[in-house]
Steps between C-alpha positions, in 0.01 A plus 500: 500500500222593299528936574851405346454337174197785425789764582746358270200431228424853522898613474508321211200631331639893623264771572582865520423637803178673634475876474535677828386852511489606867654782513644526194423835398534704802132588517564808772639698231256520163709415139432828409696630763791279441498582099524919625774365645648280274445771192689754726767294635574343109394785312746758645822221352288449208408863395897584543624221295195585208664877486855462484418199239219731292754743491832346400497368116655121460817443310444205469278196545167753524646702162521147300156352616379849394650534189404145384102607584541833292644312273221262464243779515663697168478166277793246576406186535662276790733222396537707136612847524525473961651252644401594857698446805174526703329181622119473396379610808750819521400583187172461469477790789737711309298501225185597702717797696641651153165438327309717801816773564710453189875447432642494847474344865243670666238254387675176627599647826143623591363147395770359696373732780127283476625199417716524901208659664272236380736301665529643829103492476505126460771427779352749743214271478628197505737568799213660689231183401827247618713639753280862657527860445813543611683244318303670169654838615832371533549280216347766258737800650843273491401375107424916401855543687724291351324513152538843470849566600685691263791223574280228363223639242739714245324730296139358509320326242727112574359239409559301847224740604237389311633148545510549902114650479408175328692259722349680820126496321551079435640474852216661647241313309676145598467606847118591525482195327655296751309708800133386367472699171365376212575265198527798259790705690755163357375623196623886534811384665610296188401823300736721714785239525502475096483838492806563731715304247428693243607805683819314561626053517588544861125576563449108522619561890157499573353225257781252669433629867085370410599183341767424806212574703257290381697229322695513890195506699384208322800315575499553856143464525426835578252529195377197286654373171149563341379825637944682413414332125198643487629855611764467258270474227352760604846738509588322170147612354555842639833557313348385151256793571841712567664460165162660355643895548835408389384326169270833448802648461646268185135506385529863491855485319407233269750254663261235654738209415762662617379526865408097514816434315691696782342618781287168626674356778410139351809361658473634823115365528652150411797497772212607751235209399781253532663599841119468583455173390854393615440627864163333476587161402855512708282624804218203449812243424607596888179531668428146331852354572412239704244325277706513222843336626279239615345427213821542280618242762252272436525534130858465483498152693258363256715561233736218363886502404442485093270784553799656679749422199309626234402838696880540539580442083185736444654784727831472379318487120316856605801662652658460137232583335447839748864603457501503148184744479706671750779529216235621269331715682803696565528568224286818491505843540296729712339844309201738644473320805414156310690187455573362148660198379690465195341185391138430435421158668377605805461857418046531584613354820628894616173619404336268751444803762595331784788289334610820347499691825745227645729472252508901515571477878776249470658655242498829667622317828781333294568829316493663796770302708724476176517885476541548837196777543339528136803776356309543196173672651438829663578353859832317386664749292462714788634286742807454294592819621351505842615231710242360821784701746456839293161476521418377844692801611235740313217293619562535880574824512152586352338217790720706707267823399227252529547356804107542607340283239764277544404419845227535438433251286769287691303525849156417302657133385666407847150641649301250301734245542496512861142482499494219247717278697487556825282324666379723755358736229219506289544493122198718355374650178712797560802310596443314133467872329832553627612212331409640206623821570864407610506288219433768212724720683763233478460447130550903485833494689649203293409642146750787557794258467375407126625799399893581481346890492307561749393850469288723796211404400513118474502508850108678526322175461605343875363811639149434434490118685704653741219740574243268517733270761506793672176509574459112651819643745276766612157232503758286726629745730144667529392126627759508730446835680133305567692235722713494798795693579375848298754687633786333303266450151424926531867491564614323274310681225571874600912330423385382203327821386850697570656251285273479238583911471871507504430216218339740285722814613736397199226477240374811633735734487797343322773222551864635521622222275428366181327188531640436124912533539508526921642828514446801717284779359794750682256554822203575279149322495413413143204288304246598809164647484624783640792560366324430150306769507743777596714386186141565304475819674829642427483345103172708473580816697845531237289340165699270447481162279699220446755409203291293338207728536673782347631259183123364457349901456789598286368215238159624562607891465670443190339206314125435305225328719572188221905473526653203693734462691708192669693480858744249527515379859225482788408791479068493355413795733691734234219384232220643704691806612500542110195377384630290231557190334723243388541351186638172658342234604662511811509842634765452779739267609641418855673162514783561245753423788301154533417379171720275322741708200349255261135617616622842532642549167149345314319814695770770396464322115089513583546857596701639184225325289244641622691863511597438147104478378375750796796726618440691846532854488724470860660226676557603875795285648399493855864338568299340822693286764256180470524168658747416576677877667844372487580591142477785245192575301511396115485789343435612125771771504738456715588799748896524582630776715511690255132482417356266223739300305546667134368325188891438340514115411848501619398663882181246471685215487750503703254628783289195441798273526649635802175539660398112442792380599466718858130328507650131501721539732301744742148361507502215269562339164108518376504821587767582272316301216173734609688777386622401215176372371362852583751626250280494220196685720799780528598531147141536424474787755772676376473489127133648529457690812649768664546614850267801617507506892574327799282522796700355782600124400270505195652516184228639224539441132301702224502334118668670264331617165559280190 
């Protein structure tokens, strides 16, 4: 009787398991041996993937991260004359690569390069310290795979890449922690989480997976309510010391307030500190239960009938009195992510932080369920025209392609869960790593459906936790060639080594359909390694360049070094190619299709403006299918048949008028009013520029004289 109240005393208090290292590391084979390995095995995906990304430009996200940096470098200041797409983080590299290699994308790329084989580094490492050589091997080779596909990574120099370095470099530092490291590596991991996000929001995947795991753990016991507080002070600490690069960067620009006015995740600090403290006293409240029903029993009897009576008045008297600052508190109006009411009574109680933080969650709750997903922001106006059915079908296609990291990461949670509940099995440090693991990788899989566009490279993050599952599968099924029956384990694992390959075939050398629209590449492999580089072969064997290549050194060819320039449409890459700037303060533009007309037509108005005081010497119409593809690009000249539409008022207007009223009733009604609020950005275009060329959909426009 005794042994068992000590065990349950001791469940309660939670302790993490002892550190077993027994043949943890494969001692037969030296580390050094297994990193040869590793660097071969990894560095032959890697070293592909670096080449065909070093030498294919980016259109698009890479040119406008670059272009913001250059601009930043030759004098404009950020939040005056650049209003940067980039998040801190994306550009704050940018600005190193163009300030080392100038205006264009080599820089980033090669310090994207460092920042993934610093990576690799620390999970090689890790892996090996955890799970053994081979798991370090494996892990390491299947995270260079996937992360360097040419389906997945784009054009090099994305800022999921640095993010996904980051996230693996605070998921390897929580993990030494929890196998016997010290205090300080809680520290480095809240450095590399805070880091992550401002690379990118969804790298919190890894900042939730550590407080799950310790907040968790201290629930069920696994880990003491002191020690996970503790360690999240720690991680907390860590991220203040994170922000310190990214505010170098305001420093730098002279925008200091800006960056805690905007970039400080205050809110998101709050929501975590009381979940905390919600889970803690919730938690307590249970373990406790029994004591306090019979004490509230106790109390309660003791308690006589007018006591009763004037409780019940005093209730009723506070549920008035509650539901008319209910009345009043609605009565507000939520700007910049704050919460403001229209009356000043109980106004300094919103600047309470914690008070504040509620009423910010509640109202974002209640905001959130009364516009169905949020239609005003990024994520809603997207989803207005992307239903949960369109893009499901997108999204599992692409697990299709990545069917290894899925199971991956699948097997690793059902692996741990096994050995967490059945009794039979021992739960051990390891085990609890994969916890962790499975958790983070979770997280990664789930943020994808935030997004109404998920594009290739959203889906790089879940590679990397996949890859580090991987490796407790192989710890697991190395401990069970040790045991009985090693016939069926060796097996078992040559099977799963020939499926593991035709997994990776398609990534290899090419899927035959697109994992974007489902159809059939005509019998041809496409978006492979392999195939990749043939295409680059054959484009540098005839000399050949792309459209928007050829538009961006025609401006260059024929222009000063200090003329401008604008392109209308997502299309930043053609800035670069002509090593020029804009006189707006937004250079490009990609979610006309999504923004509101209202919204739309106070950017055309901000445009003109800023034309009329700085004109551009070209405009390049790019006429680019954005999100969403199902409808026509809006264009500043129009292109009929017959080629561009000509200037006569007459021909203008009834082109316009036919052509909205074939927008309303093809795509839909504010798409219609889009175009028509783009009327004025055409009138502008065509009574003070003329067209010079057209380089395959791109429209380019020259200024005439006077």
């Amino acid at each position: 009787m005794g042994r068992n109240k000590s065990r349950r005393r001791n469940r309660v208090k939670g302790s993490e398991p002892k550190v077993q290292t027994q043949g943890m590391k494969n001692r037969d084979i030296p580390v050094w041996a297994w990193a040869v390995i590793a660097l071969i095995l990894a560095g032959i995906p890697f070293s592909m993937g670096k080449y065909l990304e070093l030498s294919t430009p980016g259109p698009f996200d890479s040119g406008a991260y670059v272009y913001s940096a250059a601009h930043l470098l030759d004098g404009a200041k950020l939040g005056v004359d650049e209003m940067s797409s980039a998040r801190p983080g994306t550009l704050l590299v940018n600005v190193i690569g163009v300030a080392l290699f100038g205006y264009n994308d080599t820089g980033p790329k090669i310090l994207q390069g460092i920042f993934q084989v610093l990576a690799f580094a620390m999970m090689f490492y890790t892996l090996w310290r955890v799970f053994g050589g081979l798991a370090a091997v494996f892990g390491v080779f299947v995270a260079s795979f996937y992360l360097s596909a040419p389906i997945l990574a784009k054009f090099g120099n994305v800022k999921e890449q640095y993010m996904i370095a980051l996230m693996i470099a605070a998921a390897c530092c929580f993990v030494l922690r929890r196998y016997g490291g010290g205090w300080w590596l809680m520290l480095v991991c809240g450095f590399f989480a805070m880091g992550s996000y401002y690379f990118k929001p969804t790298g919190l995947s890894v900042s939730a997976a550590v407080w799950l795991w310790l907040v968790g753990g201290a629930v069920i016991g696994h880990i003491n309510w002191l020690k996970a507080v503790k360690e999240l002070g720690l991680f907390a600490a860590g991220g203040a010391a994170g922000l310190v690069p990214f505010l170098l960067l305001y420093v730098w620009q002279g925008q200091a307030g800006l960056f805690f006015e905007r970039e400080i995740p205050f809110g998101r600090v709050e929501l975590a500190v009381m979940l905390t403290v919600a889970v803690f006293v919730v938690h307590q409240l249970i373990v406790c239960r029994g004591h306090i029903v019979a004490g509230v029993r106790s109390g309660v009897r003791q308690i006589h009938k007018p006591v009763w009576i004037f409780a019940g008045v005093g209730v009723l008297i506070g549920l008035i009195v509650l539901t008319s600052f209910y009345v009043y508190f609605d009565k507000t109006h939520v700007a910049d992510g704050r919460v403001y009411a229209q009356g000043e009574g109980f106004y300094y109680l919103l600047d309470v932080p914690f008070i504040g933080a509620v009423a910010n969650v509640v109202y974002s709750v209640e905001g959130t369920l009364h516009r169905g997903l949020g239609l005003g922001s990024y994520v809603g106006s997207s989803r207005a025209v992307r239903s949960f059915s369109e893009q499901a079908e997108f999204v599992l296609r692409f697990y299709g392609v990545l069917i290894l990291p899925v199971l991956m990461g699948i097997l690793t949670g059902a692996a741990a869960a096994v050995r967490r509940f059945v009794k039979s099995f021992t739960f051990e440090t390891r085990d609890a790593v994969a916890v962790f693991l499975f958790v983070w990788w979770v997280g990664d899989m789930a943020l994808l459906w935030l997004s109404p566009r998920p594009y290739e490279q959203y889906f790089l993050p879940l590679n990397a936790s996949a890859a580090m599952c991987g490796g407790y599968l192989v710890w697991r099924h190395w401990g069970l060639l040790a045991g009985g029956r090693k016939g069926v384990w060796v097996g078992s694992g040559a099977v799963a080594l020939v499926a593991m390959l035709v997994m990776i075939t398609p990534v290899f050398a090419g899927v035959r359909k697109s994992p974007w629209t489902g159809n059939d590449y005509g019998g041809e492999r496409r978006r492979g390694y392999l195939t990749k580089l043939e295409q680059l072969g054959e484009q540098k064997r005839r000399g050949g360049v792309s459209a928007w290549q050829q538009v961006g050194r025609y401006i260059r060819q024929n222009s000063d070094e200090d003329a401008e320039m604008y392109v209308w449409g997502w299309y930043p890459g053609i800035y670069v190619e002509a090593q020029r700037f804009s006189p707006a303060r937004s250079a490009f533009e990609g979610n006309m299709h999504v923004m509101s007309p209202s919204r739309l037509q106070q950017e055309v108005s901000q445009l003109i403006e800023q034309f009329k005081e700085d004109p551009p010497q070209f405009i390049v119409d790019s006429r680019k299918r954005h999100f969403p593809n199902d409808r026509p690009p809006l264009e500043l000249w129009p292109v009929t048949k017959k080629g561009l539409l000509p200037k006569r008022s007459d021909v203008v207007e009834r082109f316009e008028t036919e052509y909205s009223r074939f927008l309303a009733e093809q795509i839909e009604e504010q798409e219609a009013e889009r175009f028509e609020v783009m009327g004025a950005f055409r009138k502008y275009v065509r009574e003070n520029y003329k067209p010079v060329k057209t380089f395959g959909p791109h429209v380019l426009f020259e200024r005439t004289k006077g």
